[in-house]
N, C-alpha and C positions, 0 to 999 in steps of 0.2 A: 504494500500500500504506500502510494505515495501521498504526503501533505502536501500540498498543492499551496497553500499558504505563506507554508514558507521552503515548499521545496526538499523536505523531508524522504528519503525513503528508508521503510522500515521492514520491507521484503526480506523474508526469510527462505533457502531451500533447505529440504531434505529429502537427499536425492532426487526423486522425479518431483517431488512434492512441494508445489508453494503454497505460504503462508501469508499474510497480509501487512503480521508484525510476529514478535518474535515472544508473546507473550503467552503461555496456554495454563493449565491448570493441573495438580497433580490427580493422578488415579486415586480414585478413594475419600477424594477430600469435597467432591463439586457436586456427588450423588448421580445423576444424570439432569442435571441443569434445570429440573423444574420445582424446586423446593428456591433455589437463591436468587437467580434472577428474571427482571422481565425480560422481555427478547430484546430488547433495545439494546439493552446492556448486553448480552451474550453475546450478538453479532458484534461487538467492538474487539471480542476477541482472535489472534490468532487462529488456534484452535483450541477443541474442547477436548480433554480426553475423561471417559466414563471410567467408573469404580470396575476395578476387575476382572470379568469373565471366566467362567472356568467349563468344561463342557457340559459337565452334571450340575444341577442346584445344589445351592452348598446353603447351610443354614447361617455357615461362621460360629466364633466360639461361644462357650457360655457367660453369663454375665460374670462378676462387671466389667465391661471391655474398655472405658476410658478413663483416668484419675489424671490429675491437673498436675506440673511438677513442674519448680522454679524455670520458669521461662521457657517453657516447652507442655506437652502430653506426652503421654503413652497411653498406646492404643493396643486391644490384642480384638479386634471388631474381627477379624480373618477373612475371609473371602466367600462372606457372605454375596450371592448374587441366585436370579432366575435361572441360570444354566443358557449356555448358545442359543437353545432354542426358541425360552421364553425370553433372552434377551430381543433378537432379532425379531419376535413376534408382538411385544409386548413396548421394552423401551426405546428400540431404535427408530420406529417410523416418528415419532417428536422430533426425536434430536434431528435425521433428517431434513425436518422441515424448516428447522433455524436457519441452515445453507452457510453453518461454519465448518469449514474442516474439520471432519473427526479423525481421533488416534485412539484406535479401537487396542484398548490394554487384553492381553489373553496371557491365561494363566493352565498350564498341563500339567498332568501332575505324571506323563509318560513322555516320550519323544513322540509316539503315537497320537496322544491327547494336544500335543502342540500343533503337528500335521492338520488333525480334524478340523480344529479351530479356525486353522489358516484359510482351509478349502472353506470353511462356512463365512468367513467375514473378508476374505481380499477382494472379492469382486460386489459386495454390494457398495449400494447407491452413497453418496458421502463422507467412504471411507475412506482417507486421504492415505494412511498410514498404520502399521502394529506394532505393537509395543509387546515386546516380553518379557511378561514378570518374571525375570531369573532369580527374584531374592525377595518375595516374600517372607518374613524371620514368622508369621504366625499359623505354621501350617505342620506341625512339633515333629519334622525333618529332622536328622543328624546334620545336613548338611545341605547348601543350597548349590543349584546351578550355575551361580552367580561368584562362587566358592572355587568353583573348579575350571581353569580355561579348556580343560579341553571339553568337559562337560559344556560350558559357554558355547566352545568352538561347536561343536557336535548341531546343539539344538539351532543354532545363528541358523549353520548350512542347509537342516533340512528344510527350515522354511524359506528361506531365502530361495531353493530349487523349486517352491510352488508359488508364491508370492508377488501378484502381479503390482501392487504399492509395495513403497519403500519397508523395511521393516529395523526398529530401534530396538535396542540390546537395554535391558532396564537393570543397572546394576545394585549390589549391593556393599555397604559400607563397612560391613564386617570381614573386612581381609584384610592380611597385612601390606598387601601390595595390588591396590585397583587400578592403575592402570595397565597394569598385564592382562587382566580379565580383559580393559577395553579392546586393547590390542590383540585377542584372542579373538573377542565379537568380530573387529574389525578384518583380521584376517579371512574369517568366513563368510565377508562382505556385507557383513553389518552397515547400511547405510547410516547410521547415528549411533549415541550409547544414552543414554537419560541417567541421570544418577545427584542425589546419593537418593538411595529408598531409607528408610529406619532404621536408626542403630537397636539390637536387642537389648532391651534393658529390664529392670525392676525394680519395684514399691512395696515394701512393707508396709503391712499395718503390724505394728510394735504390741499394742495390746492385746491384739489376736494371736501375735506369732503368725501371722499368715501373711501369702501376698497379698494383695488389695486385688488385682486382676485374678478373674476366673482361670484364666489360660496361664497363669503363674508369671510368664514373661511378655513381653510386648514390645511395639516400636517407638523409639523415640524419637519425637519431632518437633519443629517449632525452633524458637532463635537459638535456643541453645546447643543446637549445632550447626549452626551456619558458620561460623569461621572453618570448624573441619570439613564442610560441605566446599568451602570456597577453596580450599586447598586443594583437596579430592580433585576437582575440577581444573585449578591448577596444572598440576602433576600428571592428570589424563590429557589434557590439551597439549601438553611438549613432548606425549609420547601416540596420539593418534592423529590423522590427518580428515577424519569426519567427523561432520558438528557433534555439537554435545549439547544436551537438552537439561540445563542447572536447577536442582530444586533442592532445597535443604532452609527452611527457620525463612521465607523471603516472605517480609514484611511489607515492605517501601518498596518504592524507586531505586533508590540509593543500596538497597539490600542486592535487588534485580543488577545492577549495574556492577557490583563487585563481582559477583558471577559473568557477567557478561565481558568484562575485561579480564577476567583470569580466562577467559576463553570459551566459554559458552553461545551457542550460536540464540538456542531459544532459552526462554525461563519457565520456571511452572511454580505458581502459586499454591500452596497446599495447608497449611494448617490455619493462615492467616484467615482461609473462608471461611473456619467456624468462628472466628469474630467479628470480622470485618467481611459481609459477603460481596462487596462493591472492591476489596483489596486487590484484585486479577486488573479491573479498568483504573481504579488510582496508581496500581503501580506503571502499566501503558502510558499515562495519561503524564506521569514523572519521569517517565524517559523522555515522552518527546518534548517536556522541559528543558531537560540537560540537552538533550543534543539543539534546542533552538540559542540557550544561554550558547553552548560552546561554537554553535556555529559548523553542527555535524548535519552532512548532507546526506549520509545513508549510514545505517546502525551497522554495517558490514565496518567502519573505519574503527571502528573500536572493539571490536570483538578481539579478545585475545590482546588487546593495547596497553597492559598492566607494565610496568617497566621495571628490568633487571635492577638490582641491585647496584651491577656497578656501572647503571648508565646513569 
């Protein structure tokens, strides 16, 4: 999309896929768009990406799935969804009708169940793009795909061989070393990586002796890890050569922007929608502030423009 006002362009690709601006929403945090906004406001976005998918209906875990914690949440909510089926029959003709770009999230719990999925959402109506949840932490796995690069590499390739849109590698923040993983997606032609998902964490409650979450463990999100999020993104941007999609604690503008100069092509809003639901268009809305103050004529001039140290 260009500003035409002042000459502005905020166009985004991902791979075959363009975006309007570079601002979208995390999986899981936006619902399917008809609980937060009216349409007016949804169409200002990017794109939209919906809570999860998985091919079966999944209930998700038992209560209580969210407790508040200094400058963040944890959530153990799981991958509660309709299943492909009832997704596709059920939530997706709405979201269609908005005529934002979707980034349809799927979640397999086989190499098999990622294939199906693929073949059931790459050719319909408005789906721009997939996303693979490789690091789900609330699905009580020993270990994720998102864990393992060849595991990464493996599932990247089978769909990318059916995949007629681009397809994003959705990592996880619990490894010692993420951008190998990226570089593993990437190799199996990962058109993008999205990252960070939630760090595993947990709450007690002291006088119980117990944890507070049903599910015992959960994800953690919100500001309180956005410097390791802006890192993460960092350190995957000097070691891959396809966009990176930043979400981790983005509050502001200003939050969106240090991801976007540590090298992120798009941003994703996520926890800030349960307080602030208009957060996704204020933070759009504070970019094209900065780059009108700075005097930027397309958001591509600053992506990845964070400067060395010893420059």
């Amino acid at each position: 999309m260009v500003d035409s006002l002042h000459n502005m362009n905020l166009t985004v690709k991902i791979g075959s896929a363009q975006f309007a601006n570079p601002v979208t929403v995390a999986s899981g945090t936006f619902g399917h768009a008809e609980k937060y906004y009216d349409l007016d406001e949804v169409k200002k976005l990017g794109a939209i990406v919906p809570k999860t998918v998985t091919l079966h209906a999944c209930e998700g875990n038992p209560p209580q799935r969210i407790v508040e914690t200094p400058s963040g949440m944890l959530n153990a909510i799981g991958s509660e969804n309709p299943g492909a089926d009832g997704f596709i029959r059920v939530k997706l003709p709405p979201l269609q009708e908005i005529g934002v770009p979707l980034i349809i999230s799927i979640l397999g719990h086989t190499d098999d169940e990622f294939v199906t999925l693929t073949e059931k959402f790459h050719r319909q109506k408005g789906v721009s793009a997939l996303e693979l949840n490789l690091s789900c932490p609330n699905l009580g796995k020993k270990t994720l795909v998102a864990q393992d690069p060849e595991a990464t590499r493996r599932v990247v390739k089978l769909v990318k061989e059916i995949s007629s849109v681009p397809v994003i590698a959705k990592l996880s923040p619990n490894v010692t070393d993420i951008a190998s993983i990226a570089q593993a997606a990437q190799d199996a032609g990962a058109d993008a990586v999205s990252l960070i998902n939630t760090f595993s964490a947990m709450v007690i409650d002291v006088n119980k002796r117990r944890p507070v979450l049903g599910n015992f463990s959960g994800g953690l999100s919100g500001p309180a890890i956005r410097p390791v999020a802006v890192y993460m993104v960092y350190q995957t941007a000097q070691r891959v050569r396809i966009p990176i999609i930043a979400m981790g604690g983005i509050m502001t503008a200003q939050d969106a922007l240090e991801f976007i100069l540590a090298g992120a092509t798009m941003v994703a809003v996520g926890t800030a929608n349960f307080i602030n639901p208009r957060a996704p268009v204020e933070v759009l809305e504070g970019i094209k502030d900065y780059m009108r103050m700075n005097k930027i004529n397309s958001i591509k001039e600053i992506v990845g423009s964070v400067m060395a140290k010893n420059e």
